[in-house]
GUKE-418697 format. One record per atom (N, C-alpha, C): residue number from 1; residue in one letter; atom name; x, y, z. Coordinates in pm, whole numbers, plus 50000, padded with zeros to 5 digits. Atoms other than C-alpha are relative to their C-alpha. Layout:
REM residues N
i,aa,at,c1,c2,c3
NUM,A,CA,X,Y,Z
...
***
This chain:
REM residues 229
i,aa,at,c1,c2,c3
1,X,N,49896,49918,49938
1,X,CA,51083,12837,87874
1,X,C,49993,50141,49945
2,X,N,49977,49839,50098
2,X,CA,51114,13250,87817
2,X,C,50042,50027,49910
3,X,N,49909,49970,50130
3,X,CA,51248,13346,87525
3,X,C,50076,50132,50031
4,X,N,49886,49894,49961
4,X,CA,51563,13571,87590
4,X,C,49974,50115,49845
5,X,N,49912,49903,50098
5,X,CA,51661,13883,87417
5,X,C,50138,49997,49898
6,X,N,49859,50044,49958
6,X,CA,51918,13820,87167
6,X,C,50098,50057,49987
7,X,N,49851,49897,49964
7,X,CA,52100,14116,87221
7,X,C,49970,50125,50055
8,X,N,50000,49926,49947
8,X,CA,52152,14434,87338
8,X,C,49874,50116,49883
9,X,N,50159,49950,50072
9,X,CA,51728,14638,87212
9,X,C,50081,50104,49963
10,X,N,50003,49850,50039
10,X,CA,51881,15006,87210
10,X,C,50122,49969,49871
11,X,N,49870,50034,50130
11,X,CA,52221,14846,86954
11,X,C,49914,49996,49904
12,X,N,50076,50090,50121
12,X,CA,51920,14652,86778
12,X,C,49954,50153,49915
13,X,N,50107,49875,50005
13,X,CA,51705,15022,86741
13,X,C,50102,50049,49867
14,X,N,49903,49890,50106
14,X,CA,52041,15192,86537
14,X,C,50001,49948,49889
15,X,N,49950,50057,50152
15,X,CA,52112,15176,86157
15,X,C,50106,49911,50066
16,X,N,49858,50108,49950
16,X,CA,52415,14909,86094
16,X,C,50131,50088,50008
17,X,N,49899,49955,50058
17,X,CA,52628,15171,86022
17,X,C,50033,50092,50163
18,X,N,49991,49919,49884
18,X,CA,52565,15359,86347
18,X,C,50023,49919,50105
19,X,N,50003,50150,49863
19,X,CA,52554,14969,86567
19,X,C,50152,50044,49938
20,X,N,49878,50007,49983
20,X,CA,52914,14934,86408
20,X,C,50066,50125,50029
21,X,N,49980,49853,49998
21,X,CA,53027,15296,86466
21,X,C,50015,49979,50200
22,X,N,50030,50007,49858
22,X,CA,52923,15230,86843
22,X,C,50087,49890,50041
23,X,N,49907,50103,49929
23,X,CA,53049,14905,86928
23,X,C,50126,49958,49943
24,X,N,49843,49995,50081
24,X,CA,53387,14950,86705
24,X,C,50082,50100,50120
25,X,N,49951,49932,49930
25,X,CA,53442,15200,86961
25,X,C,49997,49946,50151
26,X,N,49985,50040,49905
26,X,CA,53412,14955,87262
26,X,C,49994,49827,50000
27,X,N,49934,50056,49974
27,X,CA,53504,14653,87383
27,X,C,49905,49867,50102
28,X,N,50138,50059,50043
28,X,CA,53278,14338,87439
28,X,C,50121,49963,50201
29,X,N,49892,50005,49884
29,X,CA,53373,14319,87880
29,X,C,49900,49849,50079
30,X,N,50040,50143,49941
30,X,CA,53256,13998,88039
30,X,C,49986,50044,50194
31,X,N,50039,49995,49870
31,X,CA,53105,13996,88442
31,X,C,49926,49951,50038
32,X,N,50095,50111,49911
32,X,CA,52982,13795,88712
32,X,C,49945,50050,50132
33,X,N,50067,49933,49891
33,X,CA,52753,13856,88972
33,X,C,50073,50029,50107
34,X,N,49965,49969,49859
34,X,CA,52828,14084,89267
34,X,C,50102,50102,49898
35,X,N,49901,49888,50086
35,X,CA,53098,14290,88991
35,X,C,49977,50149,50071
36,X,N,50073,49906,49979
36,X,CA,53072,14619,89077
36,X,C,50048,50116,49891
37,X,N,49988,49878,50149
37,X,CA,53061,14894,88775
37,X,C,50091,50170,50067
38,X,N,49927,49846,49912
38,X,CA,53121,15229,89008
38,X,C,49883,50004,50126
39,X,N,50084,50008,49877
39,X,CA,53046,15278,89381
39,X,C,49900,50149,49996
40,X,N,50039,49833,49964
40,X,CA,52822,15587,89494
40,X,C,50063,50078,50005
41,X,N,49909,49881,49981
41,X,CA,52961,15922,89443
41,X,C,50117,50009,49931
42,X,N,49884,49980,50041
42,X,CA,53230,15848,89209
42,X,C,49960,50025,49849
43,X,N,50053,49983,50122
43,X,CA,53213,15985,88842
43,X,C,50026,49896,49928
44,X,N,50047,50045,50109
44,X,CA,53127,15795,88589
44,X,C,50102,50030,49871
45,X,N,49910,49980,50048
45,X,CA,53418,15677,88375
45,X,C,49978,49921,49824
46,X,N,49986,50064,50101
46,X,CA,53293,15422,88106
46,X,C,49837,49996,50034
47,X,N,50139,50021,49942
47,X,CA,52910,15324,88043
47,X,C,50023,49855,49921
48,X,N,49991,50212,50071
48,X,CA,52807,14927,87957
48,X,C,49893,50002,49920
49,X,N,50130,50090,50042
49,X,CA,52550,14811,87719
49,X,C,50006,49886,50017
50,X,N,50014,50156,49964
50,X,CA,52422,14484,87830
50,X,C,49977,49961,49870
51,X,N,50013,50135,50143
51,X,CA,52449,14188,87610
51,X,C,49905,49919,50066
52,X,N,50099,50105,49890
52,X,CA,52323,13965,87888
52,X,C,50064,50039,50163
53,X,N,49966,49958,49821
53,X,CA,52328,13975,88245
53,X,C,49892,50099,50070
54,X,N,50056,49851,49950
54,X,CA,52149,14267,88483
54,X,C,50100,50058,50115
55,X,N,49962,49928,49939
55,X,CA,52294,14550,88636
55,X,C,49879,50062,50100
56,X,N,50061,49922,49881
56,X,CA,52155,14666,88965
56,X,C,50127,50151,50080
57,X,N,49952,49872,49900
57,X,CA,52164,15049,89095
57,X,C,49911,49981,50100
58,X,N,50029,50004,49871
58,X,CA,52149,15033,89458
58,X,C,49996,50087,50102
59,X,N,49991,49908,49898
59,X,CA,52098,15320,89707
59,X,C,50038,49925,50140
60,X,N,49956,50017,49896
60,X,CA,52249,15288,90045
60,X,C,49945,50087,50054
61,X,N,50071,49960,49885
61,X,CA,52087,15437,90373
61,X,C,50147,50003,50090
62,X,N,49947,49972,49879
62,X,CA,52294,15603,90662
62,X,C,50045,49892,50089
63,X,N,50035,50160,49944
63,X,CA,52150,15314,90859
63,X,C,50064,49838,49952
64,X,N,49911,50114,50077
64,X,CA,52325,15039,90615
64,X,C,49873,49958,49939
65,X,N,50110,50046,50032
65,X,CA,51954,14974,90496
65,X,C,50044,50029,49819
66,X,N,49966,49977,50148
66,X,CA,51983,14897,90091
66,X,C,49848,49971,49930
67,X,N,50142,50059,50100
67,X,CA,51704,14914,89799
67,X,C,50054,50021,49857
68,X,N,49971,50011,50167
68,X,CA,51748,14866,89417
68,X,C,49871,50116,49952
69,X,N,50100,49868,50026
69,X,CA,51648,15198,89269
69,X,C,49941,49945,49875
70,X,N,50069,50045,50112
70,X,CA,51624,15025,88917
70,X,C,50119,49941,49959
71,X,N,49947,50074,50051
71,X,CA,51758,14767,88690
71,X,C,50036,50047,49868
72,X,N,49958,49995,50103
72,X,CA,51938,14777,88372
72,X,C,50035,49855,49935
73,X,N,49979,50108,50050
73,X,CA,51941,14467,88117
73,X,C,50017,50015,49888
74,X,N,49981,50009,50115
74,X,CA,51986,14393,87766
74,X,C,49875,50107,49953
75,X,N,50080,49880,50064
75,X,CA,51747,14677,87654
75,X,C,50042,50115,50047
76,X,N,49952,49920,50003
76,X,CA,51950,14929,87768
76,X,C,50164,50048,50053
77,X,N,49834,49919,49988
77,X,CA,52292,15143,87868
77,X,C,50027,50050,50148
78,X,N,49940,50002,49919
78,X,CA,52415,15179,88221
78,X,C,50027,50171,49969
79,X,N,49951,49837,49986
79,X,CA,52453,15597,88317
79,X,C,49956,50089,49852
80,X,N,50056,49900,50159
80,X,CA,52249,15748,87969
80,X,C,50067,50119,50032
81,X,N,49974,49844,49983
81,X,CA,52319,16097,88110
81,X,C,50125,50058,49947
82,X,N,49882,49980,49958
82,X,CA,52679,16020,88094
82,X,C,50039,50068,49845
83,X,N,49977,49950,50203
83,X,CA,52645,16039,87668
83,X,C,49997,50165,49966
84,X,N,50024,49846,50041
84,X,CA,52587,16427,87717
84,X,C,50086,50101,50093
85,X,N,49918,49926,49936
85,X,CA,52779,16550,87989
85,X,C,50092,49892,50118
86,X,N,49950,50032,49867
86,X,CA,53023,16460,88297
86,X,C,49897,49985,50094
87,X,N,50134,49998,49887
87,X,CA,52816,16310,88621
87,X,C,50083,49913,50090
88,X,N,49956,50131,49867
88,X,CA,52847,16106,88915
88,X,C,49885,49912,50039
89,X,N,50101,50093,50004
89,X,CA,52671,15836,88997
89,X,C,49940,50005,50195
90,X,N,50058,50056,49866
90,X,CA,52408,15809,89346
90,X,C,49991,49908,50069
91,X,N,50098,50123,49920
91,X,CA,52394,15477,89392
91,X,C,50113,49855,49913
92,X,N,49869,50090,50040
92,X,CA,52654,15159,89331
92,X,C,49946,49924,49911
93,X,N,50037,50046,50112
93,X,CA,52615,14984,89022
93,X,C,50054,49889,49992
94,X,N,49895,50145,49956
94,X,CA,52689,14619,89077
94,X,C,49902,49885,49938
95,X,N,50102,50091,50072
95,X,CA,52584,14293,88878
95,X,C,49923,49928,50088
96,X,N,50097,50134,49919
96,X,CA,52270,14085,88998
96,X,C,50025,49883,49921
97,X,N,49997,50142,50012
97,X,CA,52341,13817,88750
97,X,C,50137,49986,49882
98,X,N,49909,49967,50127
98,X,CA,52634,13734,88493
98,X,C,49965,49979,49906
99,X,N,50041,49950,50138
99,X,CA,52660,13861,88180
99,X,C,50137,50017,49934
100,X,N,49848,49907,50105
100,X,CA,52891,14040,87892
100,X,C,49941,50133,49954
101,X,N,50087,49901,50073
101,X,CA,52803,14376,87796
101,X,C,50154,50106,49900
102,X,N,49899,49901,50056
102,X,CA,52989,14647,87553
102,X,C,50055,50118,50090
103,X,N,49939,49922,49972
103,X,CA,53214,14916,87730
103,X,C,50071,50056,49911
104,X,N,49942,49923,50119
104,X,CA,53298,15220,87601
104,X,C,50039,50115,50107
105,X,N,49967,49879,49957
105,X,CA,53494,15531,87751
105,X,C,49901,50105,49997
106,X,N,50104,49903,50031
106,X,CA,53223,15813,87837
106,X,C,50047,50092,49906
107,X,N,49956,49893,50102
107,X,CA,53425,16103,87606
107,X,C,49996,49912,49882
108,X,N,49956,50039,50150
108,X,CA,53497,15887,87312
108,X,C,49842,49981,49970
109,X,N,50143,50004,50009
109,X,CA,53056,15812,87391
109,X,C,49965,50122,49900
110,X,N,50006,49893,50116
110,X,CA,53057,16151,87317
110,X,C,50020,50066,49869
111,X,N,49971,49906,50156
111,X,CA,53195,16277,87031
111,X,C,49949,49867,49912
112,X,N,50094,50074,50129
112,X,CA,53010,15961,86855
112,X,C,49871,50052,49989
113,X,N,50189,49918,49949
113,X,CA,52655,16120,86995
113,X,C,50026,50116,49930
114,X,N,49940,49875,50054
114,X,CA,52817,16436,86854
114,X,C,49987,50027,49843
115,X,N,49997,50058,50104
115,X,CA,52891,16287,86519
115,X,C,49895,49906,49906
116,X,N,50160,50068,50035
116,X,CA,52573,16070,86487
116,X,C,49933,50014,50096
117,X,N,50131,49967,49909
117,X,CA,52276,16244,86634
117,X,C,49916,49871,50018
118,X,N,50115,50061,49985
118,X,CA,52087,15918,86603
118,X,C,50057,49898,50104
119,X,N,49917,50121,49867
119,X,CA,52324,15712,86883
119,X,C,49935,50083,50105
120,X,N,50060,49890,49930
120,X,CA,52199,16033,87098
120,X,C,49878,49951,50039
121,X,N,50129,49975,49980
121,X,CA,51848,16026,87025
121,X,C,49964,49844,50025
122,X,N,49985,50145,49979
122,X,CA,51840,15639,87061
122,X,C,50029,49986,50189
123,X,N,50003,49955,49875
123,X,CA,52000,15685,87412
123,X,C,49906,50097,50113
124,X,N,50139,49898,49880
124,X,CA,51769,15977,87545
124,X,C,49861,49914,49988
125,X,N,50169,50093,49988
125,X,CA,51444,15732,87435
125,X,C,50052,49916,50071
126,X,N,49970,50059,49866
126,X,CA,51586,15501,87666
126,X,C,49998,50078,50148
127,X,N,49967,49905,49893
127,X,CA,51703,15783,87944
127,X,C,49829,50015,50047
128,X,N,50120,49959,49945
128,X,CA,51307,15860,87929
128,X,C,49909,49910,50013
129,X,N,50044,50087,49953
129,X,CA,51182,15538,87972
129,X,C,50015,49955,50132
130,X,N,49943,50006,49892
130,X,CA,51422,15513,88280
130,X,C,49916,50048,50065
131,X,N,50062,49921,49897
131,X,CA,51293,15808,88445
131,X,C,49861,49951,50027
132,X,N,50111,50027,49994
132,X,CA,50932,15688,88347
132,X,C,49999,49915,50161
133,X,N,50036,50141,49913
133,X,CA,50986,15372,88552
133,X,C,50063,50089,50142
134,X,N,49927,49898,49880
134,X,CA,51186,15553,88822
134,X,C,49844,50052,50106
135,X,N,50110,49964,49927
135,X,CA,50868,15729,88895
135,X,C,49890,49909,50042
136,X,N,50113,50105,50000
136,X,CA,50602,15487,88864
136,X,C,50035,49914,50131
137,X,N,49911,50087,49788
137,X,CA,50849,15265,89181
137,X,C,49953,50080,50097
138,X,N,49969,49867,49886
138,X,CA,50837,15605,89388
138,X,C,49836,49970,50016
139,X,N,50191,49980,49939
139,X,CA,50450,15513,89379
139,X,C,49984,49849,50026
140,X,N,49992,50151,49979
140,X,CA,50508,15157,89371
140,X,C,50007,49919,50150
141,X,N,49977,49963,49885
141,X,CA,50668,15151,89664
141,X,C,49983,49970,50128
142,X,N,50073,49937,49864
142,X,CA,50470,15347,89886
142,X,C,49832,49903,50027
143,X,N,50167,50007,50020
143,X,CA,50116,15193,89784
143,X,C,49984,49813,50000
144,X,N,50009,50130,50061
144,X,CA,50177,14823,89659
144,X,C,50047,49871,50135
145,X,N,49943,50126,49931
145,X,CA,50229,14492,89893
145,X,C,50097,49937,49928
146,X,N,49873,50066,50010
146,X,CA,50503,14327,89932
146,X,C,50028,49884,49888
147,X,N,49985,50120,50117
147,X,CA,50409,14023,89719
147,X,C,49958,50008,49870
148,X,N,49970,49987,50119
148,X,CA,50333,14199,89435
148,X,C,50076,50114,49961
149,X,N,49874,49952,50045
149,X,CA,50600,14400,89453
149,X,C,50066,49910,49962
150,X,N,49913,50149,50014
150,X,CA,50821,14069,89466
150,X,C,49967,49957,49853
151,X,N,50050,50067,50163
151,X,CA,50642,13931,89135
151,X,C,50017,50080,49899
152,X,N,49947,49951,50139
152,X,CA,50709,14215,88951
152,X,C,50129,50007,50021
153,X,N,49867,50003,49978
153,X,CA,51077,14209,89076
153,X,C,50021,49886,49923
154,X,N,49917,50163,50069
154,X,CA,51115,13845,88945
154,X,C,49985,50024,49841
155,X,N,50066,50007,50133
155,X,CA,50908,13935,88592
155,X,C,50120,50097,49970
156,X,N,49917,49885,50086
156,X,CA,51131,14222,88529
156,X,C,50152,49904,49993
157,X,N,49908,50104,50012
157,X,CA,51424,13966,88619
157,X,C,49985,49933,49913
158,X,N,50003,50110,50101
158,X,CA,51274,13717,88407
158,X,C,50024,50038,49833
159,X,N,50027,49891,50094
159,X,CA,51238,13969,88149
159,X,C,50158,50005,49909
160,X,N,49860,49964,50042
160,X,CA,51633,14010,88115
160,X,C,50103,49883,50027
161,X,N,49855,50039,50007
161,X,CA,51828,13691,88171
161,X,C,49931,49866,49868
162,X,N,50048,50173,50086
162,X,CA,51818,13331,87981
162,X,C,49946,49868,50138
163,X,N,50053,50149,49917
163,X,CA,51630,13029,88162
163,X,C,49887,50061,50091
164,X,N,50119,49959,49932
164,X,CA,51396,13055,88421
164,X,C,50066,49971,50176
165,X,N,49954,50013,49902
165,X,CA,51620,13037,88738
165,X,C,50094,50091,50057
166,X,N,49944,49868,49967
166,X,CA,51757,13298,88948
166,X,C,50059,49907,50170
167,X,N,49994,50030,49868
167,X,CA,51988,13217,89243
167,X,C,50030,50172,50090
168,X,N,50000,49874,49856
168,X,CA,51951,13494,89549
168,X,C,49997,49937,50112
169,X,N,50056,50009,49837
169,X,CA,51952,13475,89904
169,X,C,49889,50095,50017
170,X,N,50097,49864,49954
170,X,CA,51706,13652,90089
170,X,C,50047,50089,50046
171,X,N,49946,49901,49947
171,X,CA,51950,13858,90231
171,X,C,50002,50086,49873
172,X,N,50019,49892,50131
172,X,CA,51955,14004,89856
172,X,C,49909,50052,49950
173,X,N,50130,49909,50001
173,X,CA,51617,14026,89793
173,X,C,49929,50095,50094
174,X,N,50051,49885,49849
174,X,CA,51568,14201,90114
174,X,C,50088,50124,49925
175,X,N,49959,49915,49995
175,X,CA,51809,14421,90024
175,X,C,49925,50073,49838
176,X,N,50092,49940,50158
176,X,CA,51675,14482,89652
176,X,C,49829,50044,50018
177,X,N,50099,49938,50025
177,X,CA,51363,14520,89739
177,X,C,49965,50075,50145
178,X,N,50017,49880,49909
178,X,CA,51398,14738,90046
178,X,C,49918,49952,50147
179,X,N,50129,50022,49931
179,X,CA,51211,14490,90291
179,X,C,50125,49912,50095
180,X,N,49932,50128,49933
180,X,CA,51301,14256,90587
180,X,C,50014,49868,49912
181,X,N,50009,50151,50025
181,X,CA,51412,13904,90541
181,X,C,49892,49930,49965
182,X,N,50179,50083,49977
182,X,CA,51060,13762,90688
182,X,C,49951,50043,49904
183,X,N,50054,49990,50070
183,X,CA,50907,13973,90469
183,X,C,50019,49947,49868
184,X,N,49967,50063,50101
184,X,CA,51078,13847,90177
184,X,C,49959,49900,49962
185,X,N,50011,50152,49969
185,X,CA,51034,13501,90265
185,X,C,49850,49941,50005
186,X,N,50118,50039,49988
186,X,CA,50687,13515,90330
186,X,C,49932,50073,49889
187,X,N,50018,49982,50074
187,X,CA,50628,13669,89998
187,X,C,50021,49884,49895
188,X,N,49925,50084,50094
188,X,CA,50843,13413,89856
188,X,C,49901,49880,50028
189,X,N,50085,50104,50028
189,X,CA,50600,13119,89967
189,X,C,49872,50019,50002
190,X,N,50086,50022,50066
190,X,CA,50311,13259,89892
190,X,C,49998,49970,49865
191,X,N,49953,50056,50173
191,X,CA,50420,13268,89546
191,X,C,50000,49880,49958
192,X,N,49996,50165,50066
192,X,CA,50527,12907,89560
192,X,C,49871,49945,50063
193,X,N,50097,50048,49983
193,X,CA,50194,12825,89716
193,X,C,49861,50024,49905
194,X,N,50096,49963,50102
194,X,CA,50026,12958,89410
194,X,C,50056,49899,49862
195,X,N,49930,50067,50097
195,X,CA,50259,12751,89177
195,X,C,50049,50065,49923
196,X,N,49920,49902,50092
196,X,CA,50411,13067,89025
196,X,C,50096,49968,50026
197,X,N,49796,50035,50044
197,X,CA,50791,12953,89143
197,X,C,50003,49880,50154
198,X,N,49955,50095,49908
198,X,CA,50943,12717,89364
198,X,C,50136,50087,50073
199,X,N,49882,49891,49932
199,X,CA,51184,12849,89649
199,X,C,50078,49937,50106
200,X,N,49945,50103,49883
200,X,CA,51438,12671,89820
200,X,C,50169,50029,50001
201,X,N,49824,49963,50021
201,X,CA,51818,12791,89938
201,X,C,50040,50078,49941
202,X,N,49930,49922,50081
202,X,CA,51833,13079,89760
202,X,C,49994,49978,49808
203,X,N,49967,50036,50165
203,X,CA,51764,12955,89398
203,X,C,49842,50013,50013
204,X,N,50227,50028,50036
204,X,CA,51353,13073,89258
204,X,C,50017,49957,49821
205,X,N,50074,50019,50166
205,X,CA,51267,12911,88936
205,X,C,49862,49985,50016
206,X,N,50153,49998,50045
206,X,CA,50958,13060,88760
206,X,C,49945,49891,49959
207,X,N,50152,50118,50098
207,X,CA,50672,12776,88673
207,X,C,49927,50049,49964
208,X,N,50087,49992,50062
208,X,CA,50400,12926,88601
208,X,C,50011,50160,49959
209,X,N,49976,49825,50048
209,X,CA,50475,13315,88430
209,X,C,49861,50088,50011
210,X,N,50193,49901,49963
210,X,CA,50090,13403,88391
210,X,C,49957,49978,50114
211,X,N,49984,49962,49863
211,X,CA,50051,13321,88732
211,X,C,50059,50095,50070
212,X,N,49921,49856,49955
212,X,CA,50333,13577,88844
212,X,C,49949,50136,49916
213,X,N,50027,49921,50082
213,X,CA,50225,13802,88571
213,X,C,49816,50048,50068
214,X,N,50084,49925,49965
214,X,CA,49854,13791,88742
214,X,C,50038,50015,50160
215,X,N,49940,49938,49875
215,X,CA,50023,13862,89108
215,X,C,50038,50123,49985
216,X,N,49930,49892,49984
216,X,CA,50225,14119,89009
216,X,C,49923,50169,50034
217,X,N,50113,49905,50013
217,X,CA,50069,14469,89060
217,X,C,50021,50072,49868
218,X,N,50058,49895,50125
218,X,CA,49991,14762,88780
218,X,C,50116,50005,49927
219,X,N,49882,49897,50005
219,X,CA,50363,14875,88766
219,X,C,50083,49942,49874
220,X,N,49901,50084,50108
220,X,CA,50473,14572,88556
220,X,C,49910,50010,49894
221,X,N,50015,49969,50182
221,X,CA,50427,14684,88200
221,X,C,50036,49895,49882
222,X,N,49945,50099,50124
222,X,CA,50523,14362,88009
222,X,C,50136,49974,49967
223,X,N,49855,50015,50019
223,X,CA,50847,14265,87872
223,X,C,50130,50127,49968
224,X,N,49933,49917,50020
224,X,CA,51139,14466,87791
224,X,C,49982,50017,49858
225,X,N,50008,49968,50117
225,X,CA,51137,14624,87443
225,X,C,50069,49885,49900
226,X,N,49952,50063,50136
226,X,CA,51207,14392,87169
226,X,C,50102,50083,49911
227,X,N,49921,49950,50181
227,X,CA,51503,14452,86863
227,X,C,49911,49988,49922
228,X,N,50052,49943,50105
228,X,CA,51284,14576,86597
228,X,C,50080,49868,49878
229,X,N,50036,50099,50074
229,X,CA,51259,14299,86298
229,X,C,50113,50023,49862
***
């Protein structure tokens, strides 16, 4: 079975003095899939570190057409930007799976980032990992098939919860990954015709990981960062 994260990487990264400093100042908030954090367009009032769970940012289309711009899991913080200034958010921030993560008021964020430069600089090496990946999709995208787009969607999933079972519809993975239904679907059994997952009703559990891991295309970089030892 995967071996989970067992806590939140960027908390793990800080001295102890700077982890308690941080999460003394927030508030351990519990959520279940579908939650939603803040819709599009509204500022940005609190940010989360995941404990467990994933947060999906979701762009919306004119059209009602939806795609998952990027994920957030136990290796990082929900709105980085927010630690340095006022913002608003593009894109609705709503759970894909449940979790608990820390909440903290964005101002009170601040004046700890203020007070200990290394909660800051801890946050921006995350912020620029974000963007990394951000870009790398924008080529992902445009260039990559559908079914190994899909495989790295599940790996990066697998990446961030506990077990090896994810329930979705396809109406969600369509929408997360920006594609029709069919297409979804017919991604989804090639996969299980390779013995990388089984797919039935909305529920994929991974079987074979190095199987999905050799599907996936370039984009998937390996696991999420480890807490440091």
């Amino acid at each position: 079975m995967h071996q989970a994260l067992p806590s939140n990487a960027l908390l793990a990264a800080l001295s102890p003095e700077d982890r308690e400093a941080l999460t003394g100042a927030a508030t351990l908030f519990p959520f279940q899939v579908g939650y939603v954090f803040v819709e599009a367009g509204e500022p940005v009032t609190h940010v989360y570190l995941i404990r467990r769970g994933i947060v999906s940012a979701v762009a919306a289309m004119a059209d009602g057409r939806t795609v998952e711009v990027f994920m957030v899991g136990r290796e990082g913080i929900t709105h980085p930007a927010a630690s340095a200034a006022p913002v608003r958010t593009y894109s609705r921030h709503a759970a894909q799976a449940d979790g608990e993560a820390w909440k903290i008021e964005v101002g009170r964020l601040r004046q700890l980032c203020q007070a200990r430069p290394a909660i800051q600089s801890a946050i921006l090496s995350y912020a620029s990992t974000l963007q990394s990946e951000l870009e790398q999709s924008a080529a992902c995208n445009a260039l990559h098939r559908a079914e190994q787009r899909f495989a790295k969607w599940l790996l990066r999933c697998h990446d961030r919860i506990d077990g090896d079972t994810l329930n979705l519809t396809q109406e969600y993975l369509a929408a997360m990954l920006g594609s029709q239904r069919t297409t979804v679907n017919e991604a989804a059994q090639a996969l299980q015709k390779t013995g990388a997952i089984t797919y039935s009703r909305g529920k994929i559990t991974i079987i074979d990981r190095a199987m999905l891991e050799r599907t996936a295309c370039e984009c998937y970089n390996g696991r999420t960062a480890e807490p440091p030892l």
